[in-house]
N, C-alpha and C positions, 0 to 999 in steps of 0.2 A: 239325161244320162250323165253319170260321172264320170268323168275322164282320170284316172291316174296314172299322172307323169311321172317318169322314172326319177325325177327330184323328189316329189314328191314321195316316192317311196324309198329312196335314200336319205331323206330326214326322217322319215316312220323307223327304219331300220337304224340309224345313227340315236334316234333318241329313245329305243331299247336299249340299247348296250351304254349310251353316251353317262357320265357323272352329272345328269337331271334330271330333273322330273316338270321341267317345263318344256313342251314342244313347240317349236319354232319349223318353216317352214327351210331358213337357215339358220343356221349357227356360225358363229366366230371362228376361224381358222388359221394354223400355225403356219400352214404351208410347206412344214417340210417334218420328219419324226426327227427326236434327237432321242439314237437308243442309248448313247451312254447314259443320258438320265433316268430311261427308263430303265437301265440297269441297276443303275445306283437304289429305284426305287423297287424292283424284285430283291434286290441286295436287304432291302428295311424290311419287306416282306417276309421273307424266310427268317431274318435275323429276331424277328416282332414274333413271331411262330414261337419260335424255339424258346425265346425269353418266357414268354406269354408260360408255356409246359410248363419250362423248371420253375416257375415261381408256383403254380399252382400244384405241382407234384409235389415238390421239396420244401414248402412253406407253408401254403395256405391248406395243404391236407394235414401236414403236422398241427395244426392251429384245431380246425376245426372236423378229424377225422372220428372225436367221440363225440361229437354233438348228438343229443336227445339218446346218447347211450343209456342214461339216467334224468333222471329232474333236475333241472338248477333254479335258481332261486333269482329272481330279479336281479340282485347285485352281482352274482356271476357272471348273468349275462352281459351286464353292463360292460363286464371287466373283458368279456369275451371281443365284445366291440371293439372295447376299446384296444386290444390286442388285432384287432385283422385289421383294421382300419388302415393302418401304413400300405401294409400289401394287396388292399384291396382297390387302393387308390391307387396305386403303381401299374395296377392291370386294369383299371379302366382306363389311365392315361394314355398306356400301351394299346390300346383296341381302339382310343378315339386318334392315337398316329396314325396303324396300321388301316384305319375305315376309310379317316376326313383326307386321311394328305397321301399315304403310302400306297395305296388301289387306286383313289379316286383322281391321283395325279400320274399314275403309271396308265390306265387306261383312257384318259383324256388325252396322253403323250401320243398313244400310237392308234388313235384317233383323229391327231391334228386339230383336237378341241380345243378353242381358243380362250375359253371363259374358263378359269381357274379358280375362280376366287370362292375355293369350297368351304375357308375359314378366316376368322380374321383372327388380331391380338384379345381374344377372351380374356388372358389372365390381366391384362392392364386395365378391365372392368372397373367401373364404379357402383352400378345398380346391374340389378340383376335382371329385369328385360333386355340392357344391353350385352349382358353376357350368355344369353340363349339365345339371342341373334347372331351374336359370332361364332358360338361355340359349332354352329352349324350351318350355315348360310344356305345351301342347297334344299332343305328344307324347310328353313323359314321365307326362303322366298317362296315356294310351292303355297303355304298358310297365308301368306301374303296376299296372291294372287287368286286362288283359289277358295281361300276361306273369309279371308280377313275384310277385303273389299266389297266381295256378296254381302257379306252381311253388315257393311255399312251402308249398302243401298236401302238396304230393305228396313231399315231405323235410320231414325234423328243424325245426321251426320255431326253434329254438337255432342252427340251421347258418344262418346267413345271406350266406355266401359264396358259394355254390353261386349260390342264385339271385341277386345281384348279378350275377354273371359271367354266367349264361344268358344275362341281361337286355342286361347290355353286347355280347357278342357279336350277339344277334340283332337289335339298333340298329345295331350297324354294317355287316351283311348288307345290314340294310333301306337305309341311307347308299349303299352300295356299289350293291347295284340301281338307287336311285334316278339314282346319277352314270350307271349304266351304259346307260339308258333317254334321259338326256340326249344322254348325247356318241356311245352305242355302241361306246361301248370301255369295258373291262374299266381300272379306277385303283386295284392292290392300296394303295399307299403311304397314300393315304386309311384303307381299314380296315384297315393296321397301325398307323397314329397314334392312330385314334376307339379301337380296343381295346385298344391297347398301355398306355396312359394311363390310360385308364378302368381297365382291373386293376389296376395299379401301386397307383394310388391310391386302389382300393378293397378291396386289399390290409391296405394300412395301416391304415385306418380301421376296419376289420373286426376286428384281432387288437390294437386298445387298444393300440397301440402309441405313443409320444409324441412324434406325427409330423406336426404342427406348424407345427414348421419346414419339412420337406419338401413338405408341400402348400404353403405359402406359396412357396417356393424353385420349386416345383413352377407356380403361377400367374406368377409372376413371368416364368419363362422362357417358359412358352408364349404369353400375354399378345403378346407384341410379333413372336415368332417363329412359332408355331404358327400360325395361319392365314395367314399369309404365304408359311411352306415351303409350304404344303397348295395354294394357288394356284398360287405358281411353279412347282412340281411338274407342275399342270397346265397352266399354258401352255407349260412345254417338251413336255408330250406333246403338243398341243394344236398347235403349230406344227413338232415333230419331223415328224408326222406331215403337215403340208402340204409339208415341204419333201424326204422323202426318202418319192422311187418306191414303189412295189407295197406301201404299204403297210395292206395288209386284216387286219394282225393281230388278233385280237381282245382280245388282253392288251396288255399296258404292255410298247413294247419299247427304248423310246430308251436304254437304259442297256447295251443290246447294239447299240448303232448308232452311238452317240454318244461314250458316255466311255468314255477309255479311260484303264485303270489303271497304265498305266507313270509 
């Protein structure tokens, strides 16, 4: 028979609500709340809100509110990118404060969760495994533990490319549901960047090759570019779709509506 002790059900309970996704029997404890911070942290909450609106009401619709009004031409689009790319980067910066540090440190507060360490210094990256490890830590220890180790049992513990790769594709599955649960459409461009990337340059690192340069070369360019493509991307699907008819597709289809290749 199984017995369930009331700890036991107060770590079940603490670890729904708690900032993890790994359950522990216990967890790390503050001992006591400190609500001015958690003030300060409703305070970024609302503040991250309100930003988050007027940039995308006052900027990013001014940008892209006639998209797929008409056909454009490859180099339009290009120039479209390269126009939202600032603001698009500025509000995903904003949604990765308000997710990794502004909730998930305001709810661990008045929890007395003692394990914080939901991000690290990403931007001080060199390669780019170690900057999807910082960028998120809360779920790449979950992949870690749960994905990452399983499947170095189960293969060559010497092969450690295999389960890299597992790892990387089924994080970007999981990206890809999660977008597709928000918006309800299907956004392949997202998990062909989240995986295309993550191979490349786990690739390299894997077969000791002196590569360096390339991860560096490799941050540099994504750094100012990458989450910006990865935005604009979505707001032209995001308002293709407000502007042109019947459109119930369940994939990405502006790039068969909109641009056109001559």
């Amino acid at each position: 028979m199984i017995v369930y002790s009331f700890l036991h059900l107060e770590s079940i309970y603490t670890f729904y609500i708690a900032p993890t996704l790994l359950y522990r029997d216990e967890y790390p404890r503050t001992g006591y709340i400190r609500w001015s911070f958690v003030f300060y942290r409703v305070l970024e909450v609302f503040g991250i809100i309100v930003s988050l609106a007027f940039l995308a009401e006052n900027i990013a619709n001014m940008i892209f509110m006639d998209t797929c009004k008409q056909p454009i031409t490859v180099p339009q689009f290009l120039v479209l990118i390269l126009q939202g790319s600032l603001i698009s980067t500025v509000i995903l910066l904003l949604l990765w404060w308000l997710v990794f540090h502004s909730v998930q440190n305001a709810v661990g507060e008045m929890l007395t969760f003692g394990d914080r360490l939901f991000h690290s210094d990403w931007w001080n990256c060199t390669e780019m495994p170690d900057f999807y490890k910082k960028w998120n830590i809360v779920v790449g220890d979950w992949l870690y533990t749960y994905v990452h180790k399983d499947i170095i049992e189960s293969f060559d513990p010497r092969i450690k490319l295999i389960p890299k790769a597992a790892t990387i594709m089924i994080s970007a599955g999981c990206h890809e549901s999660n977008n597709h649960s928000l918006s309800d459409w299907h956004f392949p461009f997202v998990l062909f960047v989240h995986s295309s990337v993550m191979l490349v340059s786990v690739y390299f690192s894997t077969i000791k090759v002196a590569n360096k340069g390339f991860n560096k070369l490799l941050i540099i360019t994504l750094y100012p570019l990458g989450p910006g493509t990865i935005g604009t991307f979505g707001f032209v699907e995001y308002y293709s779709r407000q502007n042109i008819p019947d459109t119930n597709s369940l994939f990405v289809f502006w790039s068969n509506n909109c641009v056109t290749f001559k």
